[in-house]
C-alpha positions as CSV (number, residue, x, y, z in Angstrom):
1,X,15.8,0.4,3.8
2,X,17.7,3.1,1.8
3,X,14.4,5.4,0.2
4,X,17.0,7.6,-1.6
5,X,17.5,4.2,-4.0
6,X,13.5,3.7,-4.2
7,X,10.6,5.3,-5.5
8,X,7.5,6.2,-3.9
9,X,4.7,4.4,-5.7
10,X,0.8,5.3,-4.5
11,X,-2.1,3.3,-5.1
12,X,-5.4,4.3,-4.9
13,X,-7.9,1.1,-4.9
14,X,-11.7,0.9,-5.6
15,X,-13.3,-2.3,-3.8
16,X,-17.4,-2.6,-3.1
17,X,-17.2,0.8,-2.9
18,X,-15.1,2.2,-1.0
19,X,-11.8,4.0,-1.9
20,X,-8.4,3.0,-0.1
21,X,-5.0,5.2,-0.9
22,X,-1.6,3.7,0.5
23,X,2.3,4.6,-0.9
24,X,5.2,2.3,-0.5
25,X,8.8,2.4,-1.9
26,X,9.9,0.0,-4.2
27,X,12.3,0.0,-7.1
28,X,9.6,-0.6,-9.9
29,X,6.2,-0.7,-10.1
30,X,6.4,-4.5,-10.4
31,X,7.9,-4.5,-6.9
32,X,5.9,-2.4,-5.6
33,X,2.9,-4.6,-5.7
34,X,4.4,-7.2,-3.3
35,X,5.0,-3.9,-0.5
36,X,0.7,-3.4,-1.3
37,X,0.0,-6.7,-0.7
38,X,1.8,-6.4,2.3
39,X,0.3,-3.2,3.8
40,X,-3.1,-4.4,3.3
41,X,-2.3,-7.6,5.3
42,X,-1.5,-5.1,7.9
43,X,-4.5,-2.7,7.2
44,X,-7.0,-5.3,6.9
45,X,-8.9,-4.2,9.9
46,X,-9.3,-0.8,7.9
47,X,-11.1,-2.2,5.1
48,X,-14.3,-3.3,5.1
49,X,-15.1,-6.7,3.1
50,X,-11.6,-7.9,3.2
51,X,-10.9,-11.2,4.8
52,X,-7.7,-13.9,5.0
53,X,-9.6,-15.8,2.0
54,X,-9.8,-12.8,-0.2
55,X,-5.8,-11.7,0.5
56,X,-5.0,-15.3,-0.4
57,X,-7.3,-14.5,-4.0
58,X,-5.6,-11.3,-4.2
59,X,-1.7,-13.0,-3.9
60,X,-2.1,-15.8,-5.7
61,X,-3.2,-13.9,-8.7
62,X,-0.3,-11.2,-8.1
63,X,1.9,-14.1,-8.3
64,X,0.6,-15.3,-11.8
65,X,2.4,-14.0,-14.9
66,X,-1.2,-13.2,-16.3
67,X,-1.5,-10.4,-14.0
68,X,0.8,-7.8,-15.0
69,X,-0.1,-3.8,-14.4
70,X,-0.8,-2.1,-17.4
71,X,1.3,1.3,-18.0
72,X,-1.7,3.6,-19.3
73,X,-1.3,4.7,-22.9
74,X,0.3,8.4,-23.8
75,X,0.7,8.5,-19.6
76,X,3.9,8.3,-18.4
77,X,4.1,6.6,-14.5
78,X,0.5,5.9,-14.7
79,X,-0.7,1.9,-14.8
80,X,-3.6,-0.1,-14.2
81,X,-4.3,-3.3,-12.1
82,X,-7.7,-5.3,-11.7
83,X,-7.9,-7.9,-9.6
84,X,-10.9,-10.3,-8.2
85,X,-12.2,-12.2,-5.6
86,X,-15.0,-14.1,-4.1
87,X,-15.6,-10.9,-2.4
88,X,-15.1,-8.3,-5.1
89,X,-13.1,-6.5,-7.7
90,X,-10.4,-4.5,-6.9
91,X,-9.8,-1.6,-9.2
92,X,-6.2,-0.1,-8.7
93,X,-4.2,2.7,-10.2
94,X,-0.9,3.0,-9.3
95,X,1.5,6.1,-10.2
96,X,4.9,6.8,-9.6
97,X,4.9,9.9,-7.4
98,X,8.5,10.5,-6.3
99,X,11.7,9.3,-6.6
100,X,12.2,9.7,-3.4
């Protein structure tokens, strides 16, 4: 992967409260969902509460189009996500910390 092309996005999550901050590199926030989705798979182990069924919630409702982050108002690389499951709501900010 060429980072110099991608920006770093982090996203720091609230779920049945606990806190969980991970970065990936994406070109837009947009894509940058997907790499989360994909570094909690991995990370699983590292949160409590989270399960197969509730990663399978969590991607079927990033793959709906009524699910889009919200860019915070008067904040610029700043949006919003909530998602839910059986197990709980995940609250999740995402900013746009580096270009590289």
């Amino acid at each position: 992967m060429n980072y110099s092309e991608n920006h770093i996005f982090t996203y720091i999550v609230e779920f049945r409260g606990g806190t969980y901050c991970t970065q990936v590199h994406a070109e837009n926030v947009e894509a940058s969902i997907s790499k989360w989705l994909d570094n909690i798979k991995k990370e699983k182990n590292e949160i409590m509460f989270l399960g197969d069924k509730t990663i399978h919630a969590l991607e079927c409702q990033i793959n709906s189009p009524i699910y889009p982050p919200t860019q915070l108002d008067r904040l610029k690389n700043i949006w919003f996500l909530s998602l839910n499951s059986k197990s709980g709501s995940f609250s999740i900010n995402i900013v746009k910390t580096s270009n590289s």
